[in-house]
C-alpha positions in Angstrom: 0.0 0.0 0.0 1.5 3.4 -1.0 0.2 6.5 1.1 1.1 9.7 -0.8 1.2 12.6 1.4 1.9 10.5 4.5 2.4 12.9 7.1 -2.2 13.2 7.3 -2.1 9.3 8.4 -1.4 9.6 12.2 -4.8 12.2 12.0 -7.2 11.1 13.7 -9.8 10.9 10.9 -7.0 9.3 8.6 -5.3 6.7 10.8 -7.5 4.0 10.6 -7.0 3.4 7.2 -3.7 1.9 8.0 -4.3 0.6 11.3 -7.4 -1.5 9.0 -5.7 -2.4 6.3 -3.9 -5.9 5.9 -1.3 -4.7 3.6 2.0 -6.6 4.6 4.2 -3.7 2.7 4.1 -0.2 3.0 5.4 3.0 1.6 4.7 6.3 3.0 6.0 9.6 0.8 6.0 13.0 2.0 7.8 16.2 1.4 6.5 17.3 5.0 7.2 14.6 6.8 7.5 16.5 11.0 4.0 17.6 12.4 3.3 20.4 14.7 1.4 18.0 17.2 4.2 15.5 16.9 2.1 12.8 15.6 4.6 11.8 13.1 6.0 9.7 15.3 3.3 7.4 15.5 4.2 7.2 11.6 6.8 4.1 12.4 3.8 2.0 13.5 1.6 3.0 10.9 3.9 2.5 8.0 7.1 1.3 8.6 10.4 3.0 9.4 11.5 6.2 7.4 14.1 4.6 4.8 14.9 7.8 2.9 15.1 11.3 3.5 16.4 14.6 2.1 16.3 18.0 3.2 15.7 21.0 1.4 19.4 22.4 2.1 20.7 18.9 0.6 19.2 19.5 -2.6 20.5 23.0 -3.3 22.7 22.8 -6.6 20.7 19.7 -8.1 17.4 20.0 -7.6 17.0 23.7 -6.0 18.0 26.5 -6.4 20.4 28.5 -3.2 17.2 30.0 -0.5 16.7 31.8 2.4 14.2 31.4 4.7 13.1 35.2 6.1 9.7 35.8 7.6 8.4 38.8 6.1 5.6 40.5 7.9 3.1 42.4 6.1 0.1 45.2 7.1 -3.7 44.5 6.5 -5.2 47.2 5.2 -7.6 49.1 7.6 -10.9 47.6 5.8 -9.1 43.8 5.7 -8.5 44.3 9.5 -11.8 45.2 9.8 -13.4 42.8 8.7 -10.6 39.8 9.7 -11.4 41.1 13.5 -15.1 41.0 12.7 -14.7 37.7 11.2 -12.9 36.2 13.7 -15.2 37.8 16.6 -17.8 36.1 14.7 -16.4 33.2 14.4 -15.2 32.9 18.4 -18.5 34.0 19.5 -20.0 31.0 18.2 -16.9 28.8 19.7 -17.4 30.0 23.6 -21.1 29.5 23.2 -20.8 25.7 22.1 -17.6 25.3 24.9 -15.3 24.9 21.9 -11.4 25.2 21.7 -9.4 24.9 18.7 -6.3 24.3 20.3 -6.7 20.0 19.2 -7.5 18.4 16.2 -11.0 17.3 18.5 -12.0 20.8 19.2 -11.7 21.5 15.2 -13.6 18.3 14.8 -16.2 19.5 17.2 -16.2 23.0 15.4 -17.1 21.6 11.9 -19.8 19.1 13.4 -21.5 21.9 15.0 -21.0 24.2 11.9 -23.0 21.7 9.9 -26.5 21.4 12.6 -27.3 25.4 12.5 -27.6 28.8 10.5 -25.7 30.3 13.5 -23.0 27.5 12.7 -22.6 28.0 9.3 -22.5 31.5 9.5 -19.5 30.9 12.4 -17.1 28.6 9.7 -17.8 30.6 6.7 -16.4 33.9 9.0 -13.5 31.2 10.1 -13.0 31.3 6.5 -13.2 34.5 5.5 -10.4 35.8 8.0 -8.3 32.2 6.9 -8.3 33.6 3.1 -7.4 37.7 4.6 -4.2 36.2 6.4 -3.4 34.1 3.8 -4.2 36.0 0.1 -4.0 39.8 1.2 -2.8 41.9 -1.5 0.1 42.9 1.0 1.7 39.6 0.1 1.5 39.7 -3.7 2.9 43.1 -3.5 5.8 42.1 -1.4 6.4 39.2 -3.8 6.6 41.2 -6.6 9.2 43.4 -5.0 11.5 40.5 -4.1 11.2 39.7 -7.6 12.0 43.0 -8.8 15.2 43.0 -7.0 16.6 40.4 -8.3 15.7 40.9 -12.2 17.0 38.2 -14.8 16.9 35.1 -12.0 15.3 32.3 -12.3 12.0 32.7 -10.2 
């Protein structure tokens, strides 16, 4: 059994597909392979034992190109802050009313389950969403791309 994308397997809603399946050989593959909840390690039982593994600084020369790594922090404008705080007031709200933390992969469970029974529900993930696609697609970040870019004209992007 091949699992592509490996690292979802110890999830909760994903491990029982190996811990089910009869498969004598396995093969995991992942570009992502550590987990912020450390549940990777599980991975050995699941799968098997990691038998190969690269880093991104190994590859520079052959596969990659020379990187940095270098948070760059970027401003919301005032109307995406706006409504990214209104979202998310929304959004938590609806969270302390149904006792509902999203510091586990259970209290995320929990929060779409509930999303699903009620208007007020809905209306709760779809603001979760709204302020998830502000932090992650502002125009800020395009425009901070672009001038990376422009100071390095004529490299490879």
């Amino acid at each position: 059994m091949v699992f592509d994308e490996v690292h979802h397997l110890p999830s909760e809603f994903y491990r029982s597909i190996a811990e089910d399946s009869l498969a004598p050989y396995r093969l995991g593959l992942t570009a992502t392979l550590e987990r912020s909840d450390g549940k990777h390690a599980d991975l050995a039982a699941l799968v098997g034992p990691t038998v190969y593994q690269k880093h991104p600084e190994e590859l520079v020369g052959d596969v990659l190109a020379a990187f940095q790594i270098r948070p760059i922090l970027v401003e919301l404008s005032q109307e995406e802050r706006n409504t990214y705080e209104r979202a998310l007031e929304e959004r938590n709200q609806f969270l302390h009313s149904q006792r509902i933390g999203l510091g586990s992969l259970q209290g995320w469970n929990r929060f779409v389950m509930c999303s699903a029974r009620t208007a007020e529900g809905r209306r709760a993930m779809q603001a979760h969403q709204q302020a998830r696609r502000i932090a992650l697609a502002t125009p800020a970040k395009l425009r901070a791309l672009g001038d990376i870019l422009a100071k390095h004209p004529g490299e490879k992007p």
